[in-house]
C-alpha positions as CSV (number, residue, x, y, z in Angstrom):
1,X,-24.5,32.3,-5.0
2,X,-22.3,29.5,-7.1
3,X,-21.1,26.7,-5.9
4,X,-17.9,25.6,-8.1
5,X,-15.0,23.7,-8.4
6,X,-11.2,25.4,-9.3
7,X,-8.5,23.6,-9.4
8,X,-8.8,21.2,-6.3
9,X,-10.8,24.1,-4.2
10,X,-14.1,24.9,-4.4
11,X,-15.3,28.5,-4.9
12,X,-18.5,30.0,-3.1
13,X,-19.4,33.0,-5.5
14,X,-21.2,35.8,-3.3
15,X,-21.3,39.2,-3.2
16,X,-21.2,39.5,0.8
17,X,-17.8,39.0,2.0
18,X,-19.3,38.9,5.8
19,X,-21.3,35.9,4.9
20,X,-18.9,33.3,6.9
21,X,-17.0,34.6,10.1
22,X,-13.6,36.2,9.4
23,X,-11.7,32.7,11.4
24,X,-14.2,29.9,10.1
25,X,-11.6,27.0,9.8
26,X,-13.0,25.9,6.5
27,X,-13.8,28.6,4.4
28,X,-11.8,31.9,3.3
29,X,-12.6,35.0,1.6
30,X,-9.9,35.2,-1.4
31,X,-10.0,39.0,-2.2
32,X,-7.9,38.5,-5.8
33,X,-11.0,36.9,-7.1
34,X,-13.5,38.4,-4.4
35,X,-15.0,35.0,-3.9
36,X,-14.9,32.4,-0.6
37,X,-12.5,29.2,-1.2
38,X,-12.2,26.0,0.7
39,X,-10.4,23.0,0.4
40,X,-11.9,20.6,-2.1
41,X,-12.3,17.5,0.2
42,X,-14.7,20.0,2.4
43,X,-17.6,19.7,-0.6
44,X,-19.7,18.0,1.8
45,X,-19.4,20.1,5.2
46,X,-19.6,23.5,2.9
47,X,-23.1,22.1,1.2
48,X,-24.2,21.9,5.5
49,X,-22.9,25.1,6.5
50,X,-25.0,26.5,3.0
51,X,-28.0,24.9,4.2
52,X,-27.8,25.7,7.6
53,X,-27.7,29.2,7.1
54,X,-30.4,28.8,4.0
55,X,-28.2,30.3,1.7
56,X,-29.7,30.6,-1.7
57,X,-26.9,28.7,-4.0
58,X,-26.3,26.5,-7.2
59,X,-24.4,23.6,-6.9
60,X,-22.1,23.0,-9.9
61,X,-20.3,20.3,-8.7
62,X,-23.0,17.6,-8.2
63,X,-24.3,18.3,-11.8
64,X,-20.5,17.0,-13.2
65,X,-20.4,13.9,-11.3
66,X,-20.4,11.7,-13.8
67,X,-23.1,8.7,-14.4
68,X,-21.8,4.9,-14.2
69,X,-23.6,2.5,-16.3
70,X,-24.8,-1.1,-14.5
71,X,-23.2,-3.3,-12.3
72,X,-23.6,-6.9,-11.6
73,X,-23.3,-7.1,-7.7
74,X,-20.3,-9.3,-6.5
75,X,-20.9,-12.2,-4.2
76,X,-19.5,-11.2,-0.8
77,X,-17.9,-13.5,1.8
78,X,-20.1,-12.7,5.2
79,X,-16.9,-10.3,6.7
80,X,-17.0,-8.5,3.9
81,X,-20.7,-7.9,3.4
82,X,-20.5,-7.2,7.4
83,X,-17.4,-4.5,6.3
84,X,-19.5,-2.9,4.0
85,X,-22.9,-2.2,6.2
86,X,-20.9,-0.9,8.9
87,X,-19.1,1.3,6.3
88,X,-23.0,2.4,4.7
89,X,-23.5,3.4,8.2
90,X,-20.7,5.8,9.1
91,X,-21.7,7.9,6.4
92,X,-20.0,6.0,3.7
93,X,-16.7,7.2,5.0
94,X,-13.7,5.5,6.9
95,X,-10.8,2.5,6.7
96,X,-11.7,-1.5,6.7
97,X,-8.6,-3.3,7.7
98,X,-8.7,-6.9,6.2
99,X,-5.7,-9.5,5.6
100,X,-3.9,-9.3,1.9
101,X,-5.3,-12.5,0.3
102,X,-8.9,-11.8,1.9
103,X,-10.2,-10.2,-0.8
104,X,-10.0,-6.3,-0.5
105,X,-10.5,-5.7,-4.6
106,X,-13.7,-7.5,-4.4
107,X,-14.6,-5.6,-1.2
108,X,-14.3,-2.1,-2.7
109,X,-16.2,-3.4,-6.0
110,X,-19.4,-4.2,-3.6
111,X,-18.9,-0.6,-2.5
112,X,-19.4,0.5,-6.1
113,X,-21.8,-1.6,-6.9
114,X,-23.9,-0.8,-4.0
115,X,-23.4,2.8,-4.2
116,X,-24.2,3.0,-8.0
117,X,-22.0,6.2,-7.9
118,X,-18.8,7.9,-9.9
119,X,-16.0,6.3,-8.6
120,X,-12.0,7.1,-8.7
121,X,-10.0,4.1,-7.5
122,X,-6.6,4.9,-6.7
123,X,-4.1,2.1,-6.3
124,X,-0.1,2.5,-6.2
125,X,1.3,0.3,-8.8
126,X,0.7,-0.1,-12.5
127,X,0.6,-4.0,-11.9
128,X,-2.4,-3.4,-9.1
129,X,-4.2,-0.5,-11.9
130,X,-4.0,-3.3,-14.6
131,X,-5.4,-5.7,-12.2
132,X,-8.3,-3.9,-10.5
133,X,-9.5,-2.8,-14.2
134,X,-9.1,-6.9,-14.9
135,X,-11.4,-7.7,-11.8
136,X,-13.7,-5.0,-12.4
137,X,-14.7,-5.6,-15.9
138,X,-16.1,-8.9,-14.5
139,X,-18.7,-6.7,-12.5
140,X,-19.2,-3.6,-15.1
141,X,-20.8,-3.6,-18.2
142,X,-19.3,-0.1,-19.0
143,X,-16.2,1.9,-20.1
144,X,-13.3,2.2,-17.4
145,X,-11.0,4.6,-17.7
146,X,-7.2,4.6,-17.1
147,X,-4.7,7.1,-15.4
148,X,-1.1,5.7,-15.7
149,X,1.3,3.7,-17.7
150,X,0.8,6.2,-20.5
151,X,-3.5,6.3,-20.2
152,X,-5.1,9.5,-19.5
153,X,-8.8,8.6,-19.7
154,X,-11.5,9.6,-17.4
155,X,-14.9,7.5,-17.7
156,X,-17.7,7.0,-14.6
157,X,-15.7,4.6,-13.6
158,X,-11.6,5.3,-13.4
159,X,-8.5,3.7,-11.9
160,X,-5.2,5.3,-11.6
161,X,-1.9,5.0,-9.5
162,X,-1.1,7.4,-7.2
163,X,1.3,9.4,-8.7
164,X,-1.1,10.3,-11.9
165,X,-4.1,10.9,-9.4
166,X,-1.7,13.5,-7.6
167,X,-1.0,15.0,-10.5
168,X,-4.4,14.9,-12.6
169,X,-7.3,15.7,-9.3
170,X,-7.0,19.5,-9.7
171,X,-8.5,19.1,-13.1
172,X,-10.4,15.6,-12.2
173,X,-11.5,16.2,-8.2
174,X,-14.8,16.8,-9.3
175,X,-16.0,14.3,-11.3
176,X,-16.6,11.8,-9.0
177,X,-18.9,11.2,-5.7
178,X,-16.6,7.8,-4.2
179,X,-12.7,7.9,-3.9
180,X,-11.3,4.8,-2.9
181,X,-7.8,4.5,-2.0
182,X,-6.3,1.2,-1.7
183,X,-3.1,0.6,0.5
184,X,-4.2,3.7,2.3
185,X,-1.5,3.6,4.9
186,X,1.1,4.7,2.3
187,X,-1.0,8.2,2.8
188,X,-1.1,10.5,6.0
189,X,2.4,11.5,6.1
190,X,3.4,13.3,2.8
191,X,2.0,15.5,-0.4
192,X,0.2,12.9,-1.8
193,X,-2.5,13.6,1.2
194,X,-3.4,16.5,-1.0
195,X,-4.9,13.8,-3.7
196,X,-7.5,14.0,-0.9
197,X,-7.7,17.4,-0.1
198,X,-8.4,18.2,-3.9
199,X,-10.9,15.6,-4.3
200,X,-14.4,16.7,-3.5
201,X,-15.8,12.8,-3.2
202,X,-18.5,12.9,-0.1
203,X,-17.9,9.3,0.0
204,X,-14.7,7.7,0.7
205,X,-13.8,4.2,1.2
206,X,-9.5,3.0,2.4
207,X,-8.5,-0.5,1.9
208,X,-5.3,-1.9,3.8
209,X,-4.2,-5.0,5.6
210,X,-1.3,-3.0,8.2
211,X,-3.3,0.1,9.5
212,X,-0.8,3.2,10.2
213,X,0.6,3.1,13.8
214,X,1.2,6.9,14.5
215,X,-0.7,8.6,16.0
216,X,-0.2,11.6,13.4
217,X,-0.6,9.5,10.4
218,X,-3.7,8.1,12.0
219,X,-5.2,11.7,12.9
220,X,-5.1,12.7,9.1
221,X,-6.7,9.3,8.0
222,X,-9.5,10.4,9.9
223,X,-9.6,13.4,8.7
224,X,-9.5,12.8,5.0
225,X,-10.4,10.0,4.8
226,X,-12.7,8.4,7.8
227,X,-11.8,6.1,11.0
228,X,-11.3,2.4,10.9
229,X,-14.9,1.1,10.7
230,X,-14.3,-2.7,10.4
231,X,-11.0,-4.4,11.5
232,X,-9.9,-8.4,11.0
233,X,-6.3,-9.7,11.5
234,X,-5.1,-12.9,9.9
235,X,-5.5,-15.0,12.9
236,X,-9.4,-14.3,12.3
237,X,-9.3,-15.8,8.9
238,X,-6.8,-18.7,8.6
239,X,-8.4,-22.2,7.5
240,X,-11.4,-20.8,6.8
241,X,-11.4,-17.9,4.1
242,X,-7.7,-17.9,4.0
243,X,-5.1,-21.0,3.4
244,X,-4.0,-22.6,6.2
245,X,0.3,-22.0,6.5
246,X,3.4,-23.6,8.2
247,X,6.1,-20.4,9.4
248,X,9.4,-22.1,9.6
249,X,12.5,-19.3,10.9
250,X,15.6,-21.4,10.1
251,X,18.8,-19.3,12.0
252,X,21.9,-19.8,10.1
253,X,25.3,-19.7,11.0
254,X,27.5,-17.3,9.5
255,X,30.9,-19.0,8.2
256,X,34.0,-17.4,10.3
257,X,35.2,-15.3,7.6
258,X,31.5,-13.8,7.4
259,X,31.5,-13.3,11.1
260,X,34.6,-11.3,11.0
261,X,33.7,-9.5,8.4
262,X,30.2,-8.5,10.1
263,X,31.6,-7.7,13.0
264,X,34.2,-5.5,11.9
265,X,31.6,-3.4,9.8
266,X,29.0,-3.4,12.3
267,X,31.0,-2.1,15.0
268,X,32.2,0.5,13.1
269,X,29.0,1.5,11.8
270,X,27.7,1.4,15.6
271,X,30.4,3.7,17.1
272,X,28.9,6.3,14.9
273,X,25.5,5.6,15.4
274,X,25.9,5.4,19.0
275,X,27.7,9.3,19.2
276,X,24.8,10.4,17.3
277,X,22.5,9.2,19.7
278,X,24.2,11.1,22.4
279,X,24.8,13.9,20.6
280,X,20.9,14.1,19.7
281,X,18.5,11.8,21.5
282,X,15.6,13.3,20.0
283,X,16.9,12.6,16.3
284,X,14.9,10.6,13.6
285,X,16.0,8.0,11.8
286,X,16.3,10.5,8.4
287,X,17.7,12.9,10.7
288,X,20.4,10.4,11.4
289,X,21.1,9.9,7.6
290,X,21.4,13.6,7.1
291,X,23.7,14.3,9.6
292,X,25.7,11.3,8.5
293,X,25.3,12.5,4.4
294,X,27.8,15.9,5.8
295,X,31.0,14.1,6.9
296,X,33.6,11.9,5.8
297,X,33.3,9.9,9.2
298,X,29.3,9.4,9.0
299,X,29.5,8.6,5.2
300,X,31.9,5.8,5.9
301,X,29.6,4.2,8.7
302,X,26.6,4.2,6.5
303,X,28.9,2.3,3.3
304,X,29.5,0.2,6.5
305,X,26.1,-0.7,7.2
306,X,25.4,-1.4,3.8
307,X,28.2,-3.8,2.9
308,X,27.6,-5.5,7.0
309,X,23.6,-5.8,5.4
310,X,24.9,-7.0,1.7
311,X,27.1,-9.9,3.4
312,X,24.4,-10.8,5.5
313,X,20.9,-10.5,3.0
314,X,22.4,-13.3,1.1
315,X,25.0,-15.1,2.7
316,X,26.8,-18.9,2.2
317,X,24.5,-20.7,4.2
318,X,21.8,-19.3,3.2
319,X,22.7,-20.0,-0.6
320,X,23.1,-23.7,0.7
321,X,19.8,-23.5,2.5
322,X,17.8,-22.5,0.0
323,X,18.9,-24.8,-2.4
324,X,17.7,-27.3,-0.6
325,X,14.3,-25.7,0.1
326,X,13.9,-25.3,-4.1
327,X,14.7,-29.2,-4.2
328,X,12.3,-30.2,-1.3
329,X,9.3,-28.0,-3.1
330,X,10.7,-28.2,-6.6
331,X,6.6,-29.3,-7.7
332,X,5.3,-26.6,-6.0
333,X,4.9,-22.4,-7.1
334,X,7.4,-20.4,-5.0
335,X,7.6,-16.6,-4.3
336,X,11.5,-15.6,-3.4
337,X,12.0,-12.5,-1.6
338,X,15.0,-10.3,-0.8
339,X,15.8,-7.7,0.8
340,X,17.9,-6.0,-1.9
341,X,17.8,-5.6,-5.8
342,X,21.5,-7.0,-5.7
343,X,20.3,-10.1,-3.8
344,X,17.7,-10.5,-6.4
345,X,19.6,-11.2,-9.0
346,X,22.3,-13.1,-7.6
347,X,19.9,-15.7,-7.0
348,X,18.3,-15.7,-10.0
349,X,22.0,-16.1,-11.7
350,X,23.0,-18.6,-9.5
351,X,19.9,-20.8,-10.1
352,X,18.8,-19.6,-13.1
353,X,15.1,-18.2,-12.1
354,X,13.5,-15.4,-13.6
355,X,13.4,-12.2,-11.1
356,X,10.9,-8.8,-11.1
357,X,12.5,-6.2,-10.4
358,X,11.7,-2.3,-10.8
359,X,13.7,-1.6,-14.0
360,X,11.9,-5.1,-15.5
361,X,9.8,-3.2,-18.8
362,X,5.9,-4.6,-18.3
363,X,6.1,-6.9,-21.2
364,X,8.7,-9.1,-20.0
365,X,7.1,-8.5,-16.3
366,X,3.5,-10.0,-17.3
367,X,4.9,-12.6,-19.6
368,X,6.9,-13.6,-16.5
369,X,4.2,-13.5,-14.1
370,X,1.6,-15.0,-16.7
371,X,3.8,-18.2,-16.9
372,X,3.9,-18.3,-13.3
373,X,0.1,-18.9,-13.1
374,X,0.1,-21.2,-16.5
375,X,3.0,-23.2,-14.5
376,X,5.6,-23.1,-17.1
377,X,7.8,-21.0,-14.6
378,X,7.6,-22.6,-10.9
379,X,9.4,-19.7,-9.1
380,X,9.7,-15.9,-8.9
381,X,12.6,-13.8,-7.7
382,X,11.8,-10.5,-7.1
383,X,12.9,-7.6,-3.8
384,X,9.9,-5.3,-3.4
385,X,8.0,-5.1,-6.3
386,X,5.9,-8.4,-5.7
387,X,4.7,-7.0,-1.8
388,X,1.5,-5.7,-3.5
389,X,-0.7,-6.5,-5.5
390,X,0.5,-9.8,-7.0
391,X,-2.7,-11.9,-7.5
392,X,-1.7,-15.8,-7.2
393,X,-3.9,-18.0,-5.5
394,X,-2.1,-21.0,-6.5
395,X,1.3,-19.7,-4.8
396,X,2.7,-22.2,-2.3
397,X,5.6,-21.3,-1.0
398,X,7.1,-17.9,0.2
399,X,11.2,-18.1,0.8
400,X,12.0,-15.0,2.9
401,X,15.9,-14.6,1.8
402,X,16.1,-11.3,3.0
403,X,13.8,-8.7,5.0
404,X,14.7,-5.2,4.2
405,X,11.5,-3.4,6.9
406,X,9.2,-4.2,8.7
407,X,6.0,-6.1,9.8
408,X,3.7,-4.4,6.9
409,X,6.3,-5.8,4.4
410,X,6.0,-9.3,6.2
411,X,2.2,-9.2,6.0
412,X,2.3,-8.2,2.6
413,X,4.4,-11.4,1.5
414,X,2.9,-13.6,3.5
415,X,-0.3,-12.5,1.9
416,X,1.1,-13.6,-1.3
417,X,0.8,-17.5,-0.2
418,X,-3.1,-16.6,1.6
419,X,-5.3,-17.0,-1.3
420,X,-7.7,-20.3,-0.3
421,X,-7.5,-23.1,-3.0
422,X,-8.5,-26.9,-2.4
423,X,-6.6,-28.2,-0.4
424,X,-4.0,-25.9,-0.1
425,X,-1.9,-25.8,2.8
426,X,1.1,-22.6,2.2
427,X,4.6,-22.7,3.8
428,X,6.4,-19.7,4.9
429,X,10.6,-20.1,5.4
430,X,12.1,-17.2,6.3
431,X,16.3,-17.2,6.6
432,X,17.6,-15.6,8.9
433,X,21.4,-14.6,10.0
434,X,22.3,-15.8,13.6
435,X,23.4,-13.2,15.8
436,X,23.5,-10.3,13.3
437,X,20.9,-7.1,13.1
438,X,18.7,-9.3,11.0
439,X,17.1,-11.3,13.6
440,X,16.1,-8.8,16.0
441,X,14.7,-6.9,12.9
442,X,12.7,-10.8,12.3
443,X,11.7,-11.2,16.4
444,X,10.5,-7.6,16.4
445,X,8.3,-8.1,13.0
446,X,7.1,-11.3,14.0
447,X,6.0,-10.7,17.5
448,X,3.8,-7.5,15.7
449,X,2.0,-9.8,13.6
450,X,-1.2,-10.4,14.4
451,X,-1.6,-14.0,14.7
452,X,1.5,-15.8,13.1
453,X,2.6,-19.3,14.6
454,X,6.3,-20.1,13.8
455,X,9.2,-22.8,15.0
């Protein structure tokens, strides 16, 4: 028998098509190429089952792993050298949970070091690929390739975003022994799962800081992936391996005209909301937005929504407020966040700061972001795009204009201000609208982080 990969599946060529039960739940005989298939990520389990049964076979897939030349082993804070050994004992397989700012990148490098193995690190953002190839070179005397941002190279040791992973691992699933996904709870729930399912890797390593909270999404974690094998929250960290921080919530008044303004668009918005509701309890959030995408009446409530959250994402006293939080700190780096791209750049017209945003071209992104760690540029605009990976230690201060989800998004900027330096002590303001949907949205995602002392 052979023992190959095909296109994300592996193939087990025999001539006995009785050789595995009719209903085995990982292995089925294809009759178009008279051959047994399984799903790629089942490489492992497939090699047992062989074995058990003392199945005479060739394994083609081990031979094409491809050979990583020497590393020089990272220095590992205590938590993470504990992550990893627990990690080593579950078979080299499952989740470690670990603030943003604590050091995840340098976490998965010990896992390749100590592994010695291929390695596919997947990461969702060309500004994380460019930055884990940065970090790694520091550990890896040898060639790393690059899937994304217009690379297509495959070496021992490779890094690509998510979307060029989904779309290269049916060609590339078998090259490589450890797959480690970082920001792991953006998978679970969607195609890019199949990444996994193509990848034959026996060892799999997930890297996040907000662990997935269904039950669903959890399940196929497991599955694909590995359980949670070492959890920390921030609480465990601050004032030792992470900065110290101050979380000011300043509630602001609307102004009258604001306030009727709201109120007249949020009502409206709610009347609809609230017949849906009735009319199905049982309906999603996305269900919602369907339904209300096929009428006149539920189009209008959603424009309403949208204009009641533009009014209120950037409003006057806010404006005011945060000029005078850019004049109390106006020595130290600050990270501005909104909830909208619109928001974005209304601050960054108004007081002439540079912003990220998504249609920003990488040139003008890094030069941006490299004269924010030289210190030429003091302050940074941007919506989403900064939540992960942005590497500044030196950040101080994180101005929360505007919070468009939920508590993984408030980690994630918080994490921005974490890195330890000497002496640092980071500030964490976050603006919110007084009686309006934003501050139940900021008492919900506060009270579900781990940790976080506020006034």
């Amino acid at each position: 028998m052979d023992l190959l990969f095909d296109q994300g599946t592996l193939l087990i060529k025999s001539s006995n098509p009785k050789l595995f039960p009719p209903k085995d739940s990982l292995i089925r005989w294809d009759e178009r190429i008279n051959a047994f298939r399984a799903l790629g990520h089942s490489y492992p389990q497939i090699c047992n089952r062989l074995n058990s049964i003392q199945a005479n076979y060739k394994d083609h897939i081990s031979s094409s792993f491809l050979k990583p030349n020497d590393w020089i082993p990272p220095q590992l804070r205590p938590y993470q050298g504990l992550a990893l050994e627990i990690w080593k004992r579950q078979s080299q397989r499952g989740i470690i949970c670990i603030p943003t700012g604590s050091g995840k990148t340098l976490t998965a490098i010990g896992a390749m070091a100590q592994s010695k193995c291929s390695t596919l690190c997947v990461v969702p953002t060309l500004v994380l690929m460019h930055q884990w190839v940065e970090t790694i070179r520091s550990f890896y005397n040898g060639p790393i390739g690059l899937l994304g941002d217009g690379n297509s190279s495959i070496e021992a040791i490779t890094v690509s975003t998510f979307e060029s992973a989904y779309r290269k691992m049916s060609d590339i699933g078998h090259h490589f022994e450890l797959l480690i996904i970082d920001e792991v709870h953006h998978f679970g729930n969607g195609a890019r799962s199949e990444l996994m399912q193509m990848s034959v890797s026996p060892k799999r390593l997930g890297l996040t800081a907000t662990p997935p909270t269904s039950p669903e999404t959890s399940a196929t974690l497991e599955h694909l992936i590995g359980p949670i094998v070492f959890q920390l929250g921030v609480k465990d960290l601050i004032g030792t391996w992470l900065a110290p921080f101050n979380h000011f919530c300043l509630r602001l008044e609307l102004t009258p005209s604001e306030r009727n303004q709201y109120q007249t668009l949020w009502q409206q918005y709610a009347k609809y909301r609230q017949w849906y509701q009735k009319s199905c309890p049982e309906g999603s959030w996305n269900d919602f937005i369907q339904t209300a995408k096929k009428s006149e009446e539920g189009r209008k409530a959603l424009n309403c929504r949208r204009d009641a959250l533009s009014l209120v994402h950037f409003s006057e006293a806010k404006q005011a407020t945060l000029a005078s939080i850019l004049k109390r700190h106006n020595r130290q780096k600050c990270l501005i966040f909104t909830a909208d791209t619109a928001s974005a750049i209304a601050i960054s017209t108004i007081f002439l700061l540079p912003v990220i945003t998504g249609d920003i071209k990488k040139g003008e992104r890094d030069h941006i972001v490299k004269s924010f760690r030289e210190g030429t540029i003091r302050c940074i605009i941007a919506c989403r795009v900064l939540n992960e990976g942005f590497d500044v230690c030196d950040a101080e201060v994180a101005i929360i204009v505007g919070g468009a989800h939920g508590s993984r998004e408030h980690i994630q900027r918080l994490g921005r201000i974490l890195r330890p330096a000497q002496d640092k002590n980071a500030i964490l303001y976050e603006l919110i609208a007084r009686n309006t949907c934003e501050e139940f949205k900021a008492k919900s995602r506060n009270e579900s982080v781990d940790g976080i002392p506020h006034e």
